[in-house]
Structures are given as C-alpha cells and as structure tokens.
Backbone bond lengths (Angstrom), bond angles and torsions (degrees), N, CA, C in turn:
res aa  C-N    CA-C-N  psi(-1)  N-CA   C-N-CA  omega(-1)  CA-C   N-CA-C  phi
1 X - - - 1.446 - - 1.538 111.50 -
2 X 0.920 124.11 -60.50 1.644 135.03 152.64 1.216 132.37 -23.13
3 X 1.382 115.68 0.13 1.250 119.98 -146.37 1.529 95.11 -147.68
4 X 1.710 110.37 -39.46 1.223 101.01 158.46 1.468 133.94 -61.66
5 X 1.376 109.11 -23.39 1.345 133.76 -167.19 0.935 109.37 -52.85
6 X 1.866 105.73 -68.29 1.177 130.18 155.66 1.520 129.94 -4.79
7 X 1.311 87.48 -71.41 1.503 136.39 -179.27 1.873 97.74 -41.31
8 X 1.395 102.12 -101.32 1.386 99.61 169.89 1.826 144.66 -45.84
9 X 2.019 106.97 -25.56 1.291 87.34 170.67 1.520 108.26 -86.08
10 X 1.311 133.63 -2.12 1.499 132.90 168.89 1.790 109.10 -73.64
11 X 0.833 91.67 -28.22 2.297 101.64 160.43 1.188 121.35 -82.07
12 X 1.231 116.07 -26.07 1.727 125.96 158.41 1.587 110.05 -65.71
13 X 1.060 109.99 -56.16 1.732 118.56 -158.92 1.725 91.91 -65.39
14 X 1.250 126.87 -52.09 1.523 137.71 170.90 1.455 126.64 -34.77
15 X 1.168 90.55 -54.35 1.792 107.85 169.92 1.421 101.84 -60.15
16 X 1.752 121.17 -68.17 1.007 131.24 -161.46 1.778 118.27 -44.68
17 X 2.145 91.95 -48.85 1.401 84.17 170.41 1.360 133.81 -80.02
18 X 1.401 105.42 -11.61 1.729 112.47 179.13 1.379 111.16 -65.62
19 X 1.484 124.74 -40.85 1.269 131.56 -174.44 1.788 110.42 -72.59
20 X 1.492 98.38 -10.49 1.773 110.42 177.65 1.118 100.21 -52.44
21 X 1.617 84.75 -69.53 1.979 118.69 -150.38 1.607 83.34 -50.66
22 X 1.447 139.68 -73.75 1.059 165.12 -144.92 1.891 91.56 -53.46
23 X 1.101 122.81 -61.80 1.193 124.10 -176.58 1.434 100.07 -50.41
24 X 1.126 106.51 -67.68 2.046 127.84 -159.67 1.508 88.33 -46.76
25 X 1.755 127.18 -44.92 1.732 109.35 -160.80 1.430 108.47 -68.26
26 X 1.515 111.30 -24.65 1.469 128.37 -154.57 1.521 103.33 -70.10
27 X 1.576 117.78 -54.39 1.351 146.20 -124.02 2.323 71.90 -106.55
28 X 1.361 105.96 -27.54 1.299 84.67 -157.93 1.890 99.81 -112.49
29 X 1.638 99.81 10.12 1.592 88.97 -175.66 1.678 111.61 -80.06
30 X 1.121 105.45 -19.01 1.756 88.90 174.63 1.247 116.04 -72.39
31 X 1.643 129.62 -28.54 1.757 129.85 178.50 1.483 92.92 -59.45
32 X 1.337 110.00 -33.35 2.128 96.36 -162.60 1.569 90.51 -72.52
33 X 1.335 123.62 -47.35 1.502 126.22 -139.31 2.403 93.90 -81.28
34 X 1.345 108.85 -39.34 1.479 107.46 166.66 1.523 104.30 -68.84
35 X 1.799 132.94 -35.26 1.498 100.37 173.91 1.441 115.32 -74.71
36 X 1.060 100.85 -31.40 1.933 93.09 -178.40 1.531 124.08 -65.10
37 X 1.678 104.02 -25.57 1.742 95.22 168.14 1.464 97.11 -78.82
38 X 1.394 134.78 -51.39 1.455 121.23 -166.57 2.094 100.92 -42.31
39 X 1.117 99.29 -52.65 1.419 85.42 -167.49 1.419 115.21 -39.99
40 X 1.609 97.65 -67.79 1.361 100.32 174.38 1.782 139.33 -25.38
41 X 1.041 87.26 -48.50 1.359 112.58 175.08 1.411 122.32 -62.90
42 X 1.299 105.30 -43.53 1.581 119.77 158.50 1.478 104.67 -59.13
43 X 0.950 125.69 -84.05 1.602 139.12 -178.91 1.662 99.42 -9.03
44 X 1.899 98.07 -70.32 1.560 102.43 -167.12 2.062 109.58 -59.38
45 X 1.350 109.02 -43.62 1.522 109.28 -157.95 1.571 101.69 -113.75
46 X 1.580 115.14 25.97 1.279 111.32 143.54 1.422 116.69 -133.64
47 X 1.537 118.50 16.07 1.092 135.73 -167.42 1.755 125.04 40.79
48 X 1.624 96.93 37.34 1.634 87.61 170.30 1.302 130.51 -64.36
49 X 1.189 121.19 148.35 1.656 130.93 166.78 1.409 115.18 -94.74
50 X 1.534 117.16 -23.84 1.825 109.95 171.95 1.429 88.93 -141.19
51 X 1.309 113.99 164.49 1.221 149.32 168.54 1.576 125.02 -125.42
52 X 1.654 101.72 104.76 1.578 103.76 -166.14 0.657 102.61 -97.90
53 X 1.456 147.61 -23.68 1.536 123.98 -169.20 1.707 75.80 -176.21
54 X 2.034 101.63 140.77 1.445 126.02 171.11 1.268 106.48 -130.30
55 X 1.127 121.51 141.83 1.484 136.67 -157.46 1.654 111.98 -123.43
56 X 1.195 164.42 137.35 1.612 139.45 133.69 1.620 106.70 -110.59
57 X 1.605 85.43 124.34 1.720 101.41 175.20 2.022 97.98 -108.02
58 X 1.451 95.23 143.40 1.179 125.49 153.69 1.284 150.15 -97.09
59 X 1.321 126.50 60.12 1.352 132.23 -145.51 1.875 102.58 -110.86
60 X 1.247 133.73 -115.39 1.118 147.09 169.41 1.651 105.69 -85.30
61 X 0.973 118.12 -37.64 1.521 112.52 143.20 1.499 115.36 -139.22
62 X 1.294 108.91 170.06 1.422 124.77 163.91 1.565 137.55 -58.24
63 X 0.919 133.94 143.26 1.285 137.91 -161.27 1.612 139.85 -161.58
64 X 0.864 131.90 113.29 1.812 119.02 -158.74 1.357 83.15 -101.14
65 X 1.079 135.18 163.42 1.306 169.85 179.93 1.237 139.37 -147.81
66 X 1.525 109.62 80.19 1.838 134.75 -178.28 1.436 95.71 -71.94
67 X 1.318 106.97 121.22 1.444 115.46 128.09 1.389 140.14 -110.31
68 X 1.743 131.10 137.07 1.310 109.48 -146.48 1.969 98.57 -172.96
69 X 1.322 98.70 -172.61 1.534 82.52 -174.95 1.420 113.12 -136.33
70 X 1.259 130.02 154.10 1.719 114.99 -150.98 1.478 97.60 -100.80
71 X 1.249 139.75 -176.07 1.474 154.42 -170.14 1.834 97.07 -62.56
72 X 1.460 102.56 -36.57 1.355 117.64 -172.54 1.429 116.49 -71.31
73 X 1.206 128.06 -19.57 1.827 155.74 -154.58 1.168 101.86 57.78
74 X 1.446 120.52 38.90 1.879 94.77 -178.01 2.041 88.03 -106.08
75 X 1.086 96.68 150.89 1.741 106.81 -168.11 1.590 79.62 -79.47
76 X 1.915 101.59 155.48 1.010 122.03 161.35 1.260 117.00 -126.66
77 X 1.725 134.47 174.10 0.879 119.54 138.00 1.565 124.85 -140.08
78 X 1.400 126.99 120.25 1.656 133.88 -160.59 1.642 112.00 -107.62
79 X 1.558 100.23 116.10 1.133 94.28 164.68 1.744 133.90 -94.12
80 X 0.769 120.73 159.50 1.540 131.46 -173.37 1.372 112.96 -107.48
81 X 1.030 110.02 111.06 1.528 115.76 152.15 1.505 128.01 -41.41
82 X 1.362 135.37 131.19 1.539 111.20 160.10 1.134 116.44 -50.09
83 X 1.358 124.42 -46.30 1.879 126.13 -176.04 2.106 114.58 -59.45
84 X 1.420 84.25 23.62 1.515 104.53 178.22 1.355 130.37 46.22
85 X 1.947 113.33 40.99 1.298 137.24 -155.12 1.668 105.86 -115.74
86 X 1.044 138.63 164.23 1.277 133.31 147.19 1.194 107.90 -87.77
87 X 1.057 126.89 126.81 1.447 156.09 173.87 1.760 108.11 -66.02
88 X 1.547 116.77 -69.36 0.811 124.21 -110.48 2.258 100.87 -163.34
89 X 0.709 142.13 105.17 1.312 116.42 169.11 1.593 98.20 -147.48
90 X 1.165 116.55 145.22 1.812 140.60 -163.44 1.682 107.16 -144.10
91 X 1.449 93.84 134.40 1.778 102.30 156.56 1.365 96.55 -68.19
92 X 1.867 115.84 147.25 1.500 126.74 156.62 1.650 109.56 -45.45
93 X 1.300 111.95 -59.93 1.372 133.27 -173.54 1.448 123.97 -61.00
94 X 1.505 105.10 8.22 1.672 126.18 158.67 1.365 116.55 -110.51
95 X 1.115 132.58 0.31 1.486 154.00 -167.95 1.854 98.87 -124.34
96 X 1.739 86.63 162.65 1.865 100.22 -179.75 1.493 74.15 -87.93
97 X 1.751 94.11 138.90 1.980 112.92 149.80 1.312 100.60 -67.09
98 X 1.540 95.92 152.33 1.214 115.75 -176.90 1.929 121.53 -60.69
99 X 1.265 90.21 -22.77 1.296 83.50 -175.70 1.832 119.30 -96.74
100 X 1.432 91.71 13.12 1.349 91.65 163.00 1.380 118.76 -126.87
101 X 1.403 115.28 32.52 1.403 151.77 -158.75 1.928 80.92 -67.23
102 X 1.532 104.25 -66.27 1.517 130.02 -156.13 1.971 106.65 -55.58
103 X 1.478 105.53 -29.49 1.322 107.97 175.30 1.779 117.95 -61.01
104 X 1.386 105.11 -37.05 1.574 94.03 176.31 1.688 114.98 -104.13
105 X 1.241 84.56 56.76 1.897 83.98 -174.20 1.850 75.59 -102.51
106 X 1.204 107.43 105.77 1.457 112.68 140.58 1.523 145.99 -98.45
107 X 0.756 128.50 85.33 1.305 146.93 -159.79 2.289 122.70 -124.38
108 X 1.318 91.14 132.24 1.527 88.71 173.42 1.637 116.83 -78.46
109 X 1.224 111.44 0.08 1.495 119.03 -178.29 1.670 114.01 -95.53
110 X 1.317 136.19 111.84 1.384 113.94 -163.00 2.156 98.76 -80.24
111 X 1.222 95.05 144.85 1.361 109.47 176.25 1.756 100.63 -47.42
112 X 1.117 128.57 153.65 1.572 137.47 159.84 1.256 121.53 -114.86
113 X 1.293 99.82 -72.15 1.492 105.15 165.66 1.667 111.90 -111.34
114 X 1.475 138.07 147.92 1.568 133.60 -162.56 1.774 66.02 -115.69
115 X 1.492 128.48 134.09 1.489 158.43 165.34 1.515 114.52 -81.23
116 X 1.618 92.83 -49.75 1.772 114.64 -173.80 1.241 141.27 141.34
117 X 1.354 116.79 144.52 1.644 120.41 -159.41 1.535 100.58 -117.42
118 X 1.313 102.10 127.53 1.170 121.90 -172.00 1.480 106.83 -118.53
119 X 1.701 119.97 171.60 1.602 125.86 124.76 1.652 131.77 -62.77
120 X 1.518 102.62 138.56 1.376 74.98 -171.46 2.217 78.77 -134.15
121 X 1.479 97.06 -175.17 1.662 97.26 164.10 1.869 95.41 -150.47
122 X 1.216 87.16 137.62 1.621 112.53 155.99 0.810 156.93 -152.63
123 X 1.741 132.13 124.29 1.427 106.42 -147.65 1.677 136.60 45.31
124 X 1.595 100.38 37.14 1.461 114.39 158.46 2.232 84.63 84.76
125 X 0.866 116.76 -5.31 1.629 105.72 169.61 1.086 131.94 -134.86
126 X 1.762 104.31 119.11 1.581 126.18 175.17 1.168 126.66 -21.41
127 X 1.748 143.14 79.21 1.367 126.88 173.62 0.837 92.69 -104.13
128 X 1.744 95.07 -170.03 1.440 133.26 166.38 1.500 115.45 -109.37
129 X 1.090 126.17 137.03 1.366 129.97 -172.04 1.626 93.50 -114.77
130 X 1.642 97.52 127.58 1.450 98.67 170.39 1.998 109.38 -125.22
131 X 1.365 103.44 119.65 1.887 100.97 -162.13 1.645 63.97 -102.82
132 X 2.039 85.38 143.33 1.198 109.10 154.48 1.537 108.16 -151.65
133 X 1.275 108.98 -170.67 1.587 113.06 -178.96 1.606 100.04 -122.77
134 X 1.037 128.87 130.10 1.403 138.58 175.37 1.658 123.61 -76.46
135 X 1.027 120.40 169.62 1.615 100.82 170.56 1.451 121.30 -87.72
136 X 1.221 120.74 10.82 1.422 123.28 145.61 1.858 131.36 -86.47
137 X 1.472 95.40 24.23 1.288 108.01 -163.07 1.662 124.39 45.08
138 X 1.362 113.31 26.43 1.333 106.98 -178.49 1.595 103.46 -115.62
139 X 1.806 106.88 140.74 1.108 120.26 -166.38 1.554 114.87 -81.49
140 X 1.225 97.09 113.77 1.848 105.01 171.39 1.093 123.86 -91.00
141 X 1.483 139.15 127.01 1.286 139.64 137.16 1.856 129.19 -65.36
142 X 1.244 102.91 104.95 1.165 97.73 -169.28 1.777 110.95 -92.29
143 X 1.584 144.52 147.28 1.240 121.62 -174.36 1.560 89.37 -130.81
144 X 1.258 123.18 130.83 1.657 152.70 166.70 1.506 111.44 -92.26
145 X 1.354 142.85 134.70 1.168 131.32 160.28 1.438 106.32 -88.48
146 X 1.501 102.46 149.65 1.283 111.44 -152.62 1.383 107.58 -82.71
147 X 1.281 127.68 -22.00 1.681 127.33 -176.37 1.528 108.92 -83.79
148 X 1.714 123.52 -33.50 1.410 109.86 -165.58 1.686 92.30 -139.06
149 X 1.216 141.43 3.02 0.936 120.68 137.78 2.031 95.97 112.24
150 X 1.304 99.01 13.23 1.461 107.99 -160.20 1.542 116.46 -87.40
151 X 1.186 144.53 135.29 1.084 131.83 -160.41 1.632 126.48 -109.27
152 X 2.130 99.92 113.30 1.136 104.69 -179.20 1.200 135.50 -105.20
153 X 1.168 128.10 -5.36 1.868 106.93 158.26 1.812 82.54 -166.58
154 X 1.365 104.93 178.42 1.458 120.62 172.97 1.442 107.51 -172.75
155 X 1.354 101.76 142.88 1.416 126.60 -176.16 1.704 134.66 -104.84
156 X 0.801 118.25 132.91 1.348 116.66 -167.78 1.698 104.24 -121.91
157 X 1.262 114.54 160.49 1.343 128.00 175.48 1.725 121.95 163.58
C-alpha cells in the first residue's frame, strides 16, 4: 500500500512538472521567435558577421537588441523594432562601455543591490537602463543615454 502511494504522488509531481515546462515553452515561444528574426535582421541590414550578445527590451515599445561585429571588426550595436525595422544602429565606441555605465548613475537613492545594465530605446534614444534596488528595497529603473552618459528619466516602484 505504501508503495503505491509512493507510486502515484511521484506520478502527480511528473505530470505537474511536465505540464510546467510545457506551459513556460509555449508562453515563451514568441519572445524566442521576435529575438531570432531581430537578429537576423540585424545580421542582414547591418551586415553583421558575429553576434555577441542579443537583448529584448520592453518599454513603450518593443525591441531586440543585437550586439555584434561588422566585416570591418568595429562592434556594433542595432536595434530592432518589433514592426521588424531597424530603428537605430551605433558603433559601441560612440557610446559609454558598459562598465562604466555605473559612474553616471546619479541618484539620491544609494544603489543596494545593481540587478542589471542593459540596452534600452526610448522615444527614438539609445540608453542604458540600469535596475537596481535601493535601500528602501524599492526597485528603480534608472535610464542613461547611451552616447554621453546624460540623464533621462528613472523609475521607481
């Protein structure tokens, strides 16, 4: 008897997680299927040869975000429209690197935890989005423009 028990809630838990996974691929195949045309799309009409890192931000609109390097090696980075357009395409090396993204975070809130620095676009301009957690535990979006480092809006909640 014990053994059936066994038996069946380990056939419960199975189902339960298969029907997870099963949800999660479903719920998440259109984000894969809009980054993979953005890439593409980048690739063809900015002529990349590698692709280092792809991003999708959700802001006032949608956006995939290739970064990658041209025939020439100079890094780029192209954004995509959802309406499956280039928006947008920049040398890295006209933009703040990322890792000095963190120097113009000005803010009266001290950072707590840094979440992550991204690309972001709004309103037709290239930032950087830096999410952090404050020491009131409340989550900020901070927005940097991406060429000079200048500061355009930030969000709290």
């Amino acid at each position: 008897m014990k053994k059936w028990i066994i038996l069946s809630v380990s056939m419960i838990v199975i189902i339960i997680l298969w029907q997870c996974i099963s949800i999660y691929q479903t719920a998440m195949s259109p984000v894969k299927d809009q980054i993979e045309k953005g890439v593409a799309l980048a690739q063809k009409g900015a002529e990349l040869q590698t692709v280092e890192e792809v991003a999708a931000y959700n802001g006032t609109n949608s956006y995939v975000i290739v970064q990658g390097t041209d025939s020439e090696k100079e890094e780029l980075v192209v954004w995509v429209k959802e309406s499956k357009e280039i928006v947008h395409t920049m040398k890295m090396e006209d933009g703040i690197p990322k890792e000095e993204v963190l120097n113009y975070l000005q803010t009266d809130r001290q950072p707590k935890e840094i979440i992550s620095i991204t690309l972001a676009m709004e309103k037709n301009t290239p930032l950087w989005e830096i999410k952090f957690k404050d020491s009131n535990d409340q989550y900020n979006l901070y927005y940097i423009k991406f060429e000079n480092g200048e500061y355009f809006q930030r969000i709290i909640f």
